[in-house]
Each structure stands twice: as C-alpha cells, then as structure tokens.
Residue, then its C-alpha position, 0 to 999 in steps of 0.5 A: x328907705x325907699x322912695x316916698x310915694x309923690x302926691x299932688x291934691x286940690x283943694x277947690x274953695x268957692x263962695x266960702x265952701x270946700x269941695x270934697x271927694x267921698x273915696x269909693x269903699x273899694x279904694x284900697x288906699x283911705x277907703x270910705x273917706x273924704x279928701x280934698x278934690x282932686x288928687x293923686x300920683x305925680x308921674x315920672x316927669x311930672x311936677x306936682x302943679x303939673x299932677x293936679x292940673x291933670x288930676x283936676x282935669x281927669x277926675x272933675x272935668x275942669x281946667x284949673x288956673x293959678x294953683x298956689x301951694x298950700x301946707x299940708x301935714x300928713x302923717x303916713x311916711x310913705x307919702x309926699x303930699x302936696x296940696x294947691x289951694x285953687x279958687x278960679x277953674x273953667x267948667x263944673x266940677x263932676x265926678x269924672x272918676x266914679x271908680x275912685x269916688x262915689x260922691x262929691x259935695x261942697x262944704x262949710x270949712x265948720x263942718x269938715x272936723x266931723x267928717x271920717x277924711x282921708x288925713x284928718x291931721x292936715x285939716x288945721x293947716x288946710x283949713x288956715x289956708x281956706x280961711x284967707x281965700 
C-alpha cells in the first residue's frame, strides 16, 4: 500500500464563528466545496504543525500562535489528515491563494451541516472541538 498523502489543515474559530475557505471549482481535489481554513501538504521534512503555520501564512496572511491538534475523521484512505484548532493569530485573514479558493467566510458552527464541505464526515468531531473553544 502506498504511502498516505500527509495533510495539515486550520481550523480558525473567533467570537464563536468558523472560518471557512470555498475551494475554486477548478481545484482537481474537493472542487467546489467548503473546508476548514487553511490546508495542505506536509512537505518533506516538515511537521504537521509546522505545515499549517505555513499553510495559514500563505494562503490567509496571518501568523498563527498555539495550534492544538484536534480529531479530524476522514474518510478517503489515500489521506493522513491532521486539523489544528487555532483561536489567537496576528493579522486579517484573506484569501492570499485566489487560485485555490474563491471565497472565504465566517460561519455559525449551526450552519456548516448544510454546506457541500470538502469532508463532511469529520464535521461531528470538528464541531465538538469548536464547541469548547
């Protein structure tokens, strides 16, 4: 079996919302869908906190601070896929990655259920781990 595919993503809550990135319909991967924040591959060399402090720098602009590792159920094999709940971070979040994502928004935890996300089966887990943020 070949290698699983090593993913770290953010899971920025602020003021009780979630912040979520809308991937551009181009994207071969999830095209078209929510998913938490900031995210992406783990380079060679690289911890997973290390991958989603850069991730967050290079695709929303900010310097995160004391990313705690959440639980985060994901269905597709290929994929090892690591969330950090991240709560304190210097700057605006922006998408600085149009060619990823075409929006981002914040949002009601209440309100994720009825989005098309990118890994709908790790929402009851995330969505635990929001709560006591």
């Amino acid at each position: 079996m070949a290698a699983r595919i090593q993913i770290a993503v953010a899971v920025l809550v602020r003021d009780g919302l979630v912040l979520l990135v809308h991937r551009h319909p181009a994207r071969q991967h999830y095209p078209d869908a929510w998913s938490f924040s900031a995210g992406g591959h783990v380079d060679p060399g690289e911890s997973h906190h290390q991958a989603v402090t850069r991730e967050c720098r290079e695709e929303l602009a900010i310097q995160i601070h004391a990313p705690v590792p959440v639980p985060m159920t994901i269905s597709d094999p290929t994929l090892d896929m690591r969330a950090f709940l991240v709560t304190s971070w210097d700057g605006d979040p922006v998408n600085a990655a149009p060619e990823e994502h075409d929006d981002l928004r914040w949002f009601r935890p209440a309100d994720l259920p009825a989005l098309n996300l990118a890994h709908p089966e790790s929402l009851p887990t995330l969505l635990s781990a929001i709560r006591t943020a």
